[in-house]
mmCIF file of the N, C-alpha and C atoms, coordinates in Angstrom:
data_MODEL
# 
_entry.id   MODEL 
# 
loop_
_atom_site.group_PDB 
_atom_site.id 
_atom_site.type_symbol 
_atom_site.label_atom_id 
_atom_site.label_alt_id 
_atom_site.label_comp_id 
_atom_site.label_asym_id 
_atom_site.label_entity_id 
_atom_site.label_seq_id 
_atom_site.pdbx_PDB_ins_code 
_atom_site.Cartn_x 
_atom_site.Cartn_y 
_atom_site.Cartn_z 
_atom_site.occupancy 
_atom_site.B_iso_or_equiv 
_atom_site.pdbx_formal_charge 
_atom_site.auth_seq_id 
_atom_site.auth_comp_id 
_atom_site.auth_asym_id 
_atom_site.auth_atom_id 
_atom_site.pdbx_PDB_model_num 
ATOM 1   N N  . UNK A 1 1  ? -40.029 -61.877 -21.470 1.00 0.00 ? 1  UNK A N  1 
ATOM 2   C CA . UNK A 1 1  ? -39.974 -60.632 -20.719 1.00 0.00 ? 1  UNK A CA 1 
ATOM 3   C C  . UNK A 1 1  ? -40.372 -59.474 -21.633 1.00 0.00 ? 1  UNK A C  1 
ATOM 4   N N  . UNK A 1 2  ? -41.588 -58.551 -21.547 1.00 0.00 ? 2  UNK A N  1 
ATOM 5   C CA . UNK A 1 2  ? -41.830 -57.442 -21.998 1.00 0.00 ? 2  UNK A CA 1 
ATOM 6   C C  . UNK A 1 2  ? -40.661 -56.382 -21.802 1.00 0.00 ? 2  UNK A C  1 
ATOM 7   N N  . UNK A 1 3  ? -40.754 -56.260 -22.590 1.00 0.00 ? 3  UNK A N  1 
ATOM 8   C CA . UNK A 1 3  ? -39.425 -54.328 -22.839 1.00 0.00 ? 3  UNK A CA 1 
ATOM 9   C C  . UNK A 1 3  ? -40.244 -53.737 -21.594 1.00 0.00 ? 3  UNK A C  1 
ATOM 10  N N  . UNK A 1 4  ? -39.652 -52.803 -21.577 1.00 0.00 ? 4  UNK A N  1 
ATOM 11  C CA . UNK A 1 4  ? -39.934 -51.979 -20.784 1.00 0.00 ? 4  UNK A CA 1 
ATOM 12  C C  . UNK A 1 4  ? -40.195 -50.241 -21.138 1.00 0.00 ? 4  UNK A C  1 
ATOM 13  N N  . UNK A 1 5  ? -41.417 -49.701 -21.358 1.00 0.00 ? 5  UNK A N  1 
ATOM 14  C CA . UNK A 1 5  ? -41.820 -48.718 -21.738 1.00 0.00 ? 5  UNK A CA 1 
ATOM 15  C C  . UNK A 1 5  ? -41.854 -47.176 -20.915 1.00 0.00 ? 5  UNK A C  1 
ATOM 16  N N  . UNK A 1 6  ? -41.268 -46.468 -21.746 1.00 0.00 ? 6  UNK A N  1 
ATOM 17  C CA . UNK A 1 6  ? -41.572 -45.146 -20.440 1.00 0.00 ? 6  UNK A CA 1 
ATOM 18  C C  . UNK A 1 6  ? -41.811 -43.925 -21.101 1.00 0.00 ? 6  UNK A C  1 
ATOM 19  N N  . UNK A 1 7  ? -42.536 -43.097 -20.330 1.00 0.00 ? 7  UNK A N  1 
ATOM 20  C CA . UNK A 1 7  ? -43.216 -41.679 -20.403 1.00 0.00 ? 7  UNK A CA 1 
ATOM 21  C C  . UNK A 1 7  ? -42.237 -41.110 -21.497 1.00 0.00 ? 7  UNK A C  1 
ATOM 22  N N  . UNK A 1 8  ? -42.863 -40.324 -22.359 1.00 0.00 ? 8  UNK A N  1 
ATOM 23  C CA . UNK A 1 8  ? -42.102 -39.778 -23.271 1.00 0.00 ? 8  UNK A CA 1 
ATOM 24  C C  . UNK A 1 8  ? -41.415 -37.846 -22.926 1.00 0.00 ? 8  UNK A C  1 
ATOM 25  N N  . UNK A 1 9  ? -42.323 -37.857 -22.102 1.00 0.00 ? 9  UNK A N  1 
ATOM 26  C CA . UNK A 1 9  ? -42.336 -36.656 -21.264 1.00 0.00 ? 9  UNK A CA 1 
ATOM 27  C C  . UNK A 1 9  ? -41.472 -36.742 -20.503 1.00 0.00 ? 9  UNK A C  1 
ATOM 28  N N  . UNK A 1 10 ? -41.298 -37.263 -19.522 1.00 0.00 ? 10 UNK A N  1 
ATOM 29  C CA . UNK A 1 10 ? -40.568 -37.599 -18.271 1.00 0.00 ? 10 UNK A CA 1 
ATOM 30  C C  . UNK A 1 10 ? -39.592 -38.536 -18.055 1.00 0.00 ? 10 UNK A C  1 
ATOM 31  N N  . UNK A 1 11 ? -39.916 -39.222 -19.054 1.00 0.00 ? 11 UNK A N  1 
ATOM 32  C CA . UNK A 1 11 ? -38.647 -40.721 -18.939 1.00 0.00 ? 11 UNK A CA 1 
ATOM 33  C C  . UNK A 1 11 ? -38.929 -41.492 -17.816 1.00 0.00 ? 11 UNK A C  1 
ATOM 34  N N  . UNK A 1 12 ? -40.096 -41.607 -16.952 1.00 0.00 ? 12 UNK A N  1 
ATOM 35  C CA . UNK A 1 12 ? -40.664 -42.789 -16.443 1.00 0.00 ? 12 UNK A CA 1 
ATOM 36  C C  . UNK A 1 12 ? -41.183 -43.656 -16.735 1.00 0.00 ? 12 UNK A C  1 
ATOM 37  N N  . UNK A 1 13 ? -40.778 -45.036 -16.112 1.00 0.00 ? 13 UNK A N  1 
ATOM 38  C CA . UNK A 1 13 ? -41.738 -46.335 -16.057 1.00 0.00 ? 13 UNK A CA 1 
ATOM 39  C C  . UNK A 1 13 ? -42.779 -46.455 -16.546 1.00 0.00 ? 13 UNK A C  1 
ATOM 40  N N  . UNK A 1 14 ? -43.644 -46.714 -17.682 1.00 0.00 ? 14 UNK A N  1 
ATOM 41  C CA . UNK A 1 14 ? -44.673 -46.913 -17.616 1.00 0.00 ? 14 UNK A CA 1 
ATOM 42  C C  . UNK A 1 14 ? -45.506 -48.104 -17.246 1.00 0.00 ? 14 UNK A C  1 
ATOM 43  N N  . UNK A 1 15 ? -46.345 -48.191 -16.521 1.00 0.00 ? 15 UNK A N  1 
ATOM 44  C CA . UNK A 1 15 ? -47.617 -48.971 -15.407 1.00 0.00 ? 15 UNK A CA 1 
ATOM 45  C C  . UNK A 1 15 ? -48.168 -49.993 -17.023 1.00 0.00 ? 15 UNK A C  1 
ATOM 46  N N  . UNK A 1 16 ? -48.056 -51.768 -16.807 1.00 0.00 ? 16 UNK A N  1 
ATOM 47  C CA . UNK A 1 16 ? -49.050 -51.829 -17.668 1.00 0.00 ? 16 UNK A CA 1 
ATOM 48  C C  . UNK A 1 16 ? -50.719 -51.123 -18.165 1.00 0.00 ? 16 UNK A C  1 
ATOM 49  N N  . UNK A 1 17 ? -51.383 -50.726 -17.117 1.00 0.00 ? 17 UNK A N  1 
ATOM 50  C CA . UNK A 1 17 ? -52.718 -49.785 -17.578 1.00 0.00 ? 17 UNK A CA 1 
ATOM 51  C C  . UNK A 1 17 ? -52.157 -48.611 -18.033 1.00 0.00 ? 17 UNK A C  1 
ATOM 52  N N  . UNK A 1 18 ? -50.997 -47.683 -17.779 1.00 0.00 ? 18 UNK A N  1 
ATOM 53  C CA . UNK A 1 18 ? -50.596 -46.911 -18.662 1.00 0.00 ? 18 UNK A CA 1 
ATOM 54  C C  . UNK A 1 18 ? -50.215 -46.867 -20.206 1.00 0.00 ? 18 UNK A C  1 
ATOM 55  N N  . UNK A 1 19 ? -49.720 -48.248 -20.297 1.00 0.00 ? 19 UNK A N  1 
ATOM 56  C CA . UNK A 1 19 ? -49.323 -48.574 -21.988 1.00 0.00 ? 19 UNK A CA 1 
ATOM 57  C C  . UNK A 1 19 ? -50.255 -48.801 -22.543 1.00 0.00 ? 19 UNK A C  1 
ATOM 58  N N  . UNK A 1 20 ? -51.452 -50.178 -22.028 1.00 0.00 ? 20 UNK A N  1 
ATOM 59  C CA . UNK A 1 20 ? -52.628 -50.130 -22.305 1.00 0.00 ? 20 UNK A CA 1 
ATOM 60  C C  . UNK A 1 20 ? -53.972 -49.161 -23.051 1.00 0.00 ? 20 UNK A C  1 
ATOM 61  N N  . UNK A 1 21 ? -53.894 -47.983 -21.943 1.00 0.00 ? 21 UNK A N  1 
ATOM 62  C CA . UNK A 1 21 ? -54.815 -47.394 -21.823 1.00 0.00 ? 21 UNK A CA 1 
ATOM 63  C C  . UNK A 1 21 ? -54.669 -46.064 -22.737 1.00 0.00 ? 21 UNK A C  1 
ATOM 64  N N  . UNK A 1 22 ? -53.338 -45.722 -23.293 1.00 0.00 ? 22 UNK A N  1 
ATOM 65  C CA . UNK A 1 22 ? -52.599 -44.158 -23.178 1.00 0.00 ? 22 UNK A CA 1 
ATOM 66  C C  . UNK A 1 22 ? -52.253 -44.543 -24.984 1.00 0.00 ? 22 UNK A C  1 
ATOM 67  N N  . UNK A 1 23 ? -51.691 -46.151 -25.055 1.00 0.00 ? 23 UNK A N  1 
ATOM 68  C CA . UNK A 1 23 ? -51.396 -47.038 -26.239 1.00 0.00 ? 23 UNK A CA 1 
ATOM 69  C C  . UNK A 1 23 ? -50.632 -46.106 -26.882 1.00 0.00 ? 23 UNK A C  1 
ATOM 70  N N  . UNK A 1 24 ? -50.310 -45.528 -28.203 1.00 0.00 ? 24 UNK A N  1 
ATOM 71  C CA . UNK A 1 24 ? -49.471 -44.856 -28.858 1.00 0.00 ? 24 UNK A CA 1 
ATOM 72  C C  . UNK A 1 24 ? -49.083 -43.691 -27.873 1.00 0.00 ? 24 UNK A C  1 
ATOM 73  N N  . UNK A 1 25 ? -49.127 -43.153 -27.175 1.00 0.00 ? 25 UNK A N  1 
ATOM 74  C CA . UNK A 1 25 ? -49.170 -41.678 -27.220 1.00 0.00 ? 25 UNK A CA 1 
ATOM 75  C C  . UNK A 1 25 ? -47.613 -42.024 -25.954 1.00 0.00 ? 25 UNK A C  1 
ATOM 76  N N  . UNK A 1 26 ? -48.014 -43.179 -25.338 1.00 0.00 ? 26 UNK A N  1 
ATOM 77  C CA . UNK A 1 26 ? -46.460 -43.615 -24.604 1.00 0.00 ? 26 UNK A CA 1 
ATOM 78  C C  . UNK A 1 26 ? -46.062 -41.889 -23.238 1.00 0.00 ? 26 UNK A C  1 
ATOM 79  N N  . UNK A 1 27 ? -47.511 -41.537 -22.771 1.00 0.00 ? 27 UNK A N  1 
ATOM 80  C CA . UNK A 1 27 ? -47.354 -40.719 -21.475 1.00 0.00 ? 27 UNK A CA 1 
ATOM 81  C C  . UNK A 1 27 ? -47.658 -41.602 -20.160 1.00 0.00 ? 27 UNK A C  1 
ATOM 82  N N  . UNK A 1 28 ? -46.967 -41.298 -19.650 1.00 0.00 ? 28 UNK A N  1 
ATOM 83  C CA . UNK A 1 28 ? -47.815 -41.744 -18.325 1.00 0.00 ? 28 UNK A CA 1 
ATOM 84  C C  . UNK A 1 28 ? -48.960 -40.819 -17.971 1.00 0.00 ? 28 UNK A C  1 
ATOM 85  N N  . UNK A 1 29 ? -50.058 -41.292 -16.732 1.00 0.00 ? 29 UNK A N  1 
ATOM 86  C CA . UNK A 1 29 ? -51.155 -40.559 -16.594 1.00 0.00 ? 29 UNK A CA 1 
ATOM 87  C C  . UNK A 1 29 ? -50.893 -39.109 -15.760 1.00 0.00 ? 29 UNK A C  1 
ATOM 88  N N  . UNK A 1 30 ? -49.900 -38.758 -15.268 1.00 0.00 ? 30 UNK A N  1 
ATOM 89  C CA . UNK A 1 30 ? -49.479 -36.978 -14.724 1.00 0.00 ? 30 UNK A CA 1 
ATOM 90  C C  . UNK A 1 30 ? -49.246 -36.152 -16.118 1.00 0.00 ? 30 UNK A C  1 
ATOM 91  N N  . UNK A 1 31 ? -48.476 -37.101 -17.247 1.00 0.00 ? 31 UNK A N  1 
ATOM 92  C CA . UNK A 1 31 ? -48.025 -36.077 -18.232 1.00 0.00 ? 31 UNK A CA 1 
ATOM 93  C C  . UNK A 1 31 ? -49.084 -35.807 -18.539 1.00 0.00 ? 31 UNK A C  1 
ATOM 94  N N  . UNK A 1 32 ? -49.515 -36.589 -19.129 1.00 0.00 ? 32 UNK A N  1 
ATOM 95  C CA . UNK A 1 32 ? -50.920 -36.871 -20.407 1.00 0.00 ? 32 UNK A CA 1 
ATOM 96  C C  . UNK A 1 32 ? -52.152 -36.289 -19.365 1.00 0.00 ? 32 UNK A C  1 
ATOM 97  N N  . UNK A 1 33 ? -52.258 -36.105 -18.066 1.00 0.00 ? 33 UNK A N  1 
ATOM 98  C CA . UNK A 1 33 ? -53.220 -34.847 -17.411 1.00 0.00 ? 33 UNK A CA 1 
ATOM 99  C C  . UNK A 1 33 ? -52.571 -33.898 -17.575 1.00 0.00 ? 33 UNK A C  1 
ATOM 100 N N  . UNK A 1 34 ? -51.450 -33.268 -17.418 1.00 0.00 ? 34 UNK A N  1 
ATOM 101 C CA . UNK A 1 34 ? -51.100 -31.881 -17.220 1.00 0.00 ? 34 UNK A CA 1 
ATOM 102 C C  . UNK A 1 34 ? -51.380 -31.880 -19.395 1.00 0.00 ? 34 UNK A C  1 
ATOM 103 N N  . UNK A 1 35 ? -51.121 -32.338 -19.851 1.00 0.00 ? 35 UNK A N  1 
ATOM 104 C CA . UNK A 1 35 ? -51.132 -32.525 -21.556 1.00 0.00 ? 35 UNK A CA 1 
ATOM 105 C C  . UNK A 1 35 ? -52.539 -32.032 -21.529 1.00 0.00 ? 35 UNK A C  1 
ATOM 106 N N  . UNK A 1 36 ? -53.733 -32.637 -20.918 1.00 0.00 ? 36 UNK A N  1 
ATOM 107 C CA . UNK A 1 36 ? -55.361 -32.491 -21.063 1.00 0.00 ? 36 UNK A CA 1 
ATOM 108 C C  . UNK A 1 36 ? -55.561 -31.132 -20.324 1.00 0.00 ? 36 UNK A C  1 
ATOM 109 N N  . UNK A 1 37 ? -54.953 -30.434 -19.623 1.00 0.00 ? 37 UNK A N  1 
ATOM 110 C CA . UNK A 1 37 ? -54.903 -29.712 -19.171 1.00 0.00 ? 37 UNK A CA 1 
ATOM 111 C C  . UNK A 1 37 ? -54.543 -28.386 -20.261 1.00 0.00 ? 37 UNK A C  1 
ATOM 112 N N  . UNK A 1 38 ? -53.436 -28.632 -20.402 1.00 0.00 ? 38 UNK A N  1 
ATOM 113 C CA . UNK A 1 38 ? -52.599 -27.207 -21.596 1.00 0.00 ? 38 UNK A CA 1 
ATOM 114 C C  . UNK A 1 38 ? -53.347 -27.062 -22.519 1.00 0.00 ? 38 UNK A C  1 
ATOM 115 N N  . UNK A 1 39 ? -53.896 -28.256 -23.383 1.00 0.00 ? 39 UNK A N  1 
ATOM 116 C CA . UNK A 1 39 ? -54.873 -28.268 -24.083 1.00 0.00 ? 39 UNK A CA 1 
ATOM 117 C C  . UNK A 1 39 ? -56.127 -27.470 -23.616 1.00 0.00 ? 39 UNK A C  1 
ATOM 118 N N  . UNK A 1 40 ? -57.064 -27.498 -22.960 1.00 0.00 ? 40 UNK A N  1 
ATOM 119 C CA . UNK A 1 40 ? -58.378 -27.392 -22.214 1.00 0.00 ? 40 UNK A CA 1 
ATOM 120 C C  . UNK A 1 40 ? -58.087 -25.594 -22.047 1.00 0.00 ? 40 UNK A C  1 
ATOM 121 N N  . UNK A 1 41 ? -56.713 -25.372 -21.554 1.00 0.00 ? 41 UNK A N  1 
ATOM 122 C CA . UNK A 1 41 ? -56.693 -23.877 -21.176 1.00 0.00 ? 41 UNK A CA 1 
ATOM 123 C C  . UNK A 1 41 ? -56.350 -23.299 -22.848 1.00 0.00 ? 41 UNK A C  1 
ATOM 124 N N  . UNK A 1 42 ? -56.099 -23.595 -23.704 1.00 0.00 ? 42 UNK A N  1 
ATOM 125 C CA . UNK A 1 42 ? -55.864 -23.097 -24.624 1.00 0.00 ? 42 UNK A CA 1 
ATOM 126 C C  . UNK A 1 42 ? -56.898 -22.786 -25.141 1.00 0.00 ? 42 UNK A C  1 
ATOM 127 N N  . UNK A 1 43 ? -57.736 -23.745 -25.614 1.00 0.00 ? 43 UNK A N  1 
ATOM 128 C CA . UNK A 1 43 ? -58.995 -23.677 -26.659 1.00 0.00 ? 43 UNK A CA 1 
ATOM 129 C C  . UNK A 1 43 ? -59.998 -22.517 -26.254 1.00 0.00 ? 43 UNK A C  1 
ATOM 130 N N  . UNK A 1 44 ? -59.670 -22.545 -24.849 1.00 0.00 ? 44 UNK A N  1 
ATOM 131 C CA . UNK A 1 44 ? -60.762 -21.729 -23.918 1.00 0.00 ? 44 UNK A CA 1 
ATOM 132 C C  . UNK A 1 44 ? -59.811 -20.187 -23.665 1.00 0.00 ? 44 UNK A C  1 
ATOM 133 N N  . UNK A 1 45 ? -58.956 -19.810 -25.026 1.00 0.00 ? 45 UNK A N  1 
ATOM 134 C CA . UNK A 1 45 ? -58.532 -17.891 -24.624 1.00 0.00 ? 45 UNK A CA 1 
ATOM 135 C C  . UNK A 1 45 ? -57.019 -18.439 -24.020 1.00 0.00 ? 45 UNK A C  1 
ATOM 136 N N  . UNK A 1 46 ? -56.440 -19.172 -23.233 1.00 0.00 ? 46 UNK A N  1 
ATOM 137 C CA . UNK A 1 46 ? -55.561 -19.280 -22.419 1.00 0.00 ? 46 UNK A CA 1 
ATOM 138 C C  . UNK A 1 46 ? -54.300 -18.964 -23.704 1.00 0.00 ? 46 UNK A C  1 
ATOM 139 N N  . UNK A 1 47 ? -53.074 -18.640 -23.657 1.00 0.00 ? 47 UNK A N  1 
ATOM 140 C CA . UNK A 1 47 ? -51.956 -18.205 -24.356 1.00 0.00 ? 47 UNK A CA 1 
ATOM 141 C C  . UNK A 1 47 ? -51.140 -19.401 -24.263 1.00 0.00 ? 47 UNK A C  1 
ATOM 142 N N  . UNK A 1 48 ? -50.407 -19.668 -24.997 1.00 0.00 ? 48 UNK A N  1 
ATOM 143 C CA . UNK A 1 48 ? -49.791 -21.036 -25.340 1.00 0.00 ? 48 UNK A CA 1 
ATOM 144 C C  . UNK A 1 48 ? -48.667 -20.749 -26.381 1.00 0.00 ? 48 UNK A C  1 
ATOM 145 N N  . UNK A 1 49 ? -47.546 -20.731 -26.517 1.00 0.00 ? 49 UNK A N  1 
ATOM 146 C CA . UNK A 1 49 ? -46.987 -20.230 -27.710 1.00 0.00 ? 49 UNK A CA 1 
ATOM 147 C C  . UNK A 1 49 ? -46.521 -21.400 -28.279 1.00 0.00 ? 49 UNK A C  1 
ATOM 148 N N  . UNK A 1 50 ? -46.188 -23.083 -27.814 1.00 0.00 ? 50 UNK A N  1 
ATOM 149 C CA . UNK A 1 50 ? -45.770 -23.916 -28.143 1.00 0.00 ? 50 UNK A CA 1 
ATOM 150 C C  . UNK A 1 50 ? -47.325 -24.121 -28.815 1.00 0.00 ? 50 UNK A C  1 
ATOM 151 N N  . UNK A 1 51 ? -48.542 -24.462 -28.585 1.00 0.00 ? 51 UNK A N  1 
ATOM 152 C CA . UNK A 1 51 ? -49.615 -25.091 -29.187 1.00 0.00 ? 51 UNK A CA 1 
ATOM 153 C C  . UNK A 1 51 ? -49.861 -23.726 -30.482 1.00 0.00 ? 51 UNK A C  1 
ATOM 154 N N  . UNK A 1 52 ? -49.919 -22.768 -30.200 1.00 0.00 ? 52 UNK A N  1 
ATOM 155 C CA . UNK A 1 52 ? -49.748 -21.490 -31.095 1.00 0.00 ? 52 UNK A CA 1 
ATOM 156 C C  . UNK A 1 52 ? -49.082 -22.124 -32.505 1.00 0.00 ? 52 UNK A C  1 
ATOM 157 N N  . UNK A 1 53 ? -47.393 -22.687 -32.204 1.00 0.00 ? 53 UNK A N  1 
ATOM 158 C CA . UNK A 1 53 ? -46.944 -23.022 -32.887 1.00 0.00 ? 53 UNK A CA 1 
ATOM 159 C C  . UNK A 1 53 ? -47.547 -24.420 -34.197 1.00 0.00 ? 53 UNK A C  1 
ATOM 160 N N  . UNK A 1 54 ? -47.596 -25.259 -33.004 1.00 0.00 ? 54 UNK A N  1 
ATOM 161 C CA . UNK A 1 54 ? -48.008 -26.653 -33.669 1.00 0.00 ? 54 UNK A CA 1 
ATOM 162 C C  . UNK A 1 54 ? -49.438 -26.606 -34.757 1.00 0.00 ? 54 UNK A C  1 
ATOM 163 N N  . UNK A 1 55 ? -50.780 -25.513 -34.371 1.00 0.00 ? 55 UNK A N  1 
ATOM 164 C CA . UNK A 1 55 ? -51.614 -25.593 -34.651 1.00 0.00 ? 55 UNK A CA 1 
ATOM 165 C C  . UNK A 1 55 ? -52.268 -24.348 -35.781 1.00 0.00 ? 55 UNK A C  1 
ATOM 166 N N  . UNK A 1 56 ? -50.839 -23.433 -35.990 1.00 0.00 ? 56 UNK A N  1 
ATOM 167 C CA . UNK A 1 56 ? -50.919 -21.749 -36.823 1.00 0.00 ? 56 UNK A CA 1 
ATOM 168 C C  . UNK A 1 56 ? -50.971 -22.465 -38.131 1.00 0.00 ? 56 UNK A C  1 
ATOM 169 N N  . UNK A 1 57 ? -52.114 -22.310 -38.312 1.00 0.00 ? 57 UNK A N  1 
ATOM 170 C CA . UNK A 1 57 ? -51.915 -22.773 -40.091 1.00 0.00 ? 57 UNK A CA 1 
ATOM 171 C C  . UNK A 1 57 ? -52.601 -21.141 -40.579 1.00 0.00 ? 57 UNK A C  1 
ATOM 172 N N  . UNK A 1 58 ? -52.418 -21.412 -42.292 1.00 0.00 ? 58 UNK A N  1 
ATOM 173 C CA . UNK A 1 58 ? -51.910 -20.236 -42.845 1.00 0.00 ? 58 UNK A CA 1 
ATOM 174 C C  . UNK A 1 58 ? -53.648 -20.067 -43.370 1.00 0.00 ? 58 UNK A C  1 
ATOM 175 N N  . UNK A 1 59 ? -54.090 -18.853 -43.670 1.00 0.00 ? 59 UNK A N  1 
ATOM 176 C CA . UNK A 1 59 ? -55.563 -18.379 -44.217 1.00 0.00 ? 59 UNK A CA 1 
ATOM 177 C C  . UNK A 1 59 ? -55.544 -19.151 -45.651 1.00 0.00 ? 59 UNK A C  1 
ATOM 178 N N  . UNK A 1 60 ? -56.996 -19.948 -45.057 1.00 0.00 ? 60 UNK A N  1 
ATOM 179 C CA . UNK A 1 60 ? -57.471 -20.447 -46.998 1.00 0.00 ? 60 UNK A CA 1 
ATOM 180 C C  . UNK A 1 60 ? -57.267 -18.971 -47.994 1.00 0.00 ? 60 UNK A C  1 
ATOM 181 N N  . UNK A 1 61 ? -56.737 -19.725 -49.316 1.00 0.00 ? 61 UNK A N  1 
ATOM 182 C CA . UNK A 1 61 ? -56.803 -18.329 -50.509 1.00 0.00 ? 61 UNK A CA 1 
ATOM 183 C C  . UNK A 1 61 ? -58.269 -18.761 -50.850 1.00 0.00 ? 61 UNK A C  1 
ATOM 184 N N  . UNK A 1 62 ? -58.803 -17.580 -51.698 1.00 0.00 ? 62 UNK A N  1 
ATOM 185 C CA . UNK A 1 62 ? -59.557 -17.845 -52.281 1.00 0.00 ? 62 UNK A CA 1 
ATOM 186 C C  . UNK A 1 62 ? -59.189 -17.662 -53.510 1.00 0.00 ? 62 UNK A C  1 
ATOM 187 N N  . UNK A 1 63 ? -60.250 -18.502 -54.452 1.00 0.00 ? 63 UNK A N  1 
ATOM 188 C CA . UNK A 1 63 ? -60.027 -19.045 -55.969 1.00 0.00 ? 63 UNK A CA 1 
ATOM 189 C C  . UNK A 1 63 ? -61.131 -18.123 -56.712 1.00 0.00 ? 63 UNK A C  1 
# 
């Protein structure tokens, strides 16, 4: 009997083609779209203060 895997987001079931297909990242396919989504509006101007966070790195010094 396989374990049983679920959304890391949501705490749902995950679909074998979800574990499959998604493999480490352990979303089901609503999270991991609305995820491709937050992403997509960010890069493109959109405001984000959690991705703000994860991705603020600090100005190269110069030598």
């Amino acid at each position: 009997m396989k374990p049983i895997m679920i959304c890391r987001e949501c705490r749902q079931p995950l679909t074998e083609e979800e574990v499959e297909y998604y493999e480490d990242r352990c979303r089901c396919e609503r999270c991991e779209g609305e995820w491709t989504e937050q992403i997509a509006a960010w890069r493109t101007g959109g405001e984000d203060a959690e991705l703000d966070a994860l991705y603020d790195l600090p100005a190269p010094t110069a030598h």
